[in-house]
C-alpha positions as CSV (number, residue, x, y, z in Angstrom):
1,X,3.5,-9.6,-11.0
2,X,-0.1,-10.4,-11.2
3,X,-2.6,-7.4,-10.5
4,X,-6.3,-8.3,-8.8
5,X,-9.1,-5.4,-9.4
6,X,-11.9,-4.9,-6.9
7,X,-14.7,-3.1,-8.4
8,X,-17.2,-2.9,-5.3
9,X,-16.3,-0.5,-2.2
10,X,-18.1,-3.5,-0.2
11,X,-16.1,-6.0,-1.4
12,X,-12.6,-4.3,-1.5
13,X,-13.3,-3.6,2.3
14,X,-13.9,-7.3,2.7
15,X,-10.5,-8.3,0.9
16,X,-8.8,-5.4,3.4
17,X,-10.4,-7.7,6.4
18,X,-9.4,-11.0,5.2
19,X,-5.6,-10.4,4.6
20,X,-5.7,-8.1,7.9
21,X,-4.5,-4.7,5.6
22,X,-3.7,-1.8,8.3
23,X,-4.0,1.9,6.8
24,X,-0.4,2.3,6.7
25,X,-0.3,-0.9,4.1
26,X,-2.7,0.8,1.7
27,X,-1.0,2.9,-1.0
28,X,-2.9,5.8,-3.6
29,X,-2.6,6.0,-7.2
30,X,-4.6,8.4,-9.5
31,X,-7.8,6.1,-9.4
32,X,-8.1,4.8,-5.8
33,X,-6.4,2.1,-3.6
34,X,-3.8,-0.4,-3.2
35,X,-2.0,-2.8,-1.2
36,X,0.8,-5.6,-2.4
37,X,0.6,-8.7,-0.9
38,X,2.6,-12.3,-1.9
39,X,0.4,-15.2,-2.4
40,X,1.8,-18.9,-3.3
41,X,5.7,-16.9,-3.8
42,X,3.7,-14.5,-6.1
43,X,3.7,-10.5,-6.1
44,X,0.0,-9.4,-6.4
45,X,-1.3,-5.9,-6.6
46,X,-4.7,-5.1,-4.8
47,X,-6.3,-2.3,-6.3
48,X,-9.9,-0.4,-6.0
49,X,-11.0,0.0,-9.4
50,X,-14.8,1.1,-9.2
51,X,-17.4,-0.9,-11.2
52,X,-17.4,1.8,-14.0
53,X,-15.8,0.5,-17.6
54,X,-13.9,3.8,-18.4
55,X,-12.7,4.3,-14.7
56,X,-11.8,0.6,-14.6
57,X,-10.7,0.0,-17.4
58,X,-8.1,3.4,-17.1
59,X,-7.2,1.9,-13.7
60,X,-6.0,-1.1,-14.2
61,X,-4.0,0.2,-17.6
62,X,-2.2,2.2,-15.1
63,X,-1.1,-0.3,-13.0
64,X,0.0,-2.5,-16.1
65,X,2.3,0.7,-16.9
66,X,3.0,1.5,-13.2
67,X,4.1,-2.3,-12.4
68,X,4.4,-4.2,-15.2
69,X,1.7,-6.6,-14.6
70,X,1.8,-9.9,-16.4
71,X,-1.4,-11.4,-15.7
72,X,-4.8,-8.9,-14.4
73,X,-8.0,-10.7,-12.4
74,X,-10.8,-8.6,-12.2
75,X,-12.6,-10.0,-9.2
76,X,-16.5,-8.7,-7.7
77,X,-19.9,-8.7,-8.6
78,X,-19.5,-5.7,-10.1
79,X,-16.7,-6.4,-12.0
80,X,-18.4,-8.3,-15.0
81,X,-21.9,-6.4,-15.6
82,X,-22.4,-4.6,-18.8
């Protein structure tokens, strides 16, 4: 399973438009958003992640426990500034 973080609140609402992600699709976990979707026969994990390090970084070790993630993009502008 492969696990995508969205820092931005602009951009995570962009990715929501482009795969078409109704309310009811979006799930919540202790630090924000996410949805599932399968990509090329893949399971991938959508999830907000804020551009903060320590939020982020406490995120997306929660969805590594929560979903045993093999393989994590962090995607955004946000997602790579010190």
């Amino acid at each position: 399973m492969i696990g995508i973080g969205i820092a931005a609140t602009l951009e995570w609402e962009a990715v929501l438009k482009y795969y078409n992600i109704s309310e009811s699709k979006i799930k919540e976990y202790p630090f924000g958003f996410y949805f599932k979707r399968i990509l090329n026969h893949r399971v991938c994990i959508f999830y907000k992640c804020t551009g903060r390090k320590v939020i982020s970084s406490s995120a997306t070790q929660y969805m590594i426990d929560h979903f045993n993630l093999n393989k994590v993009i962090l995607i955004g502008t946000c997602a790579g500034i010190d």
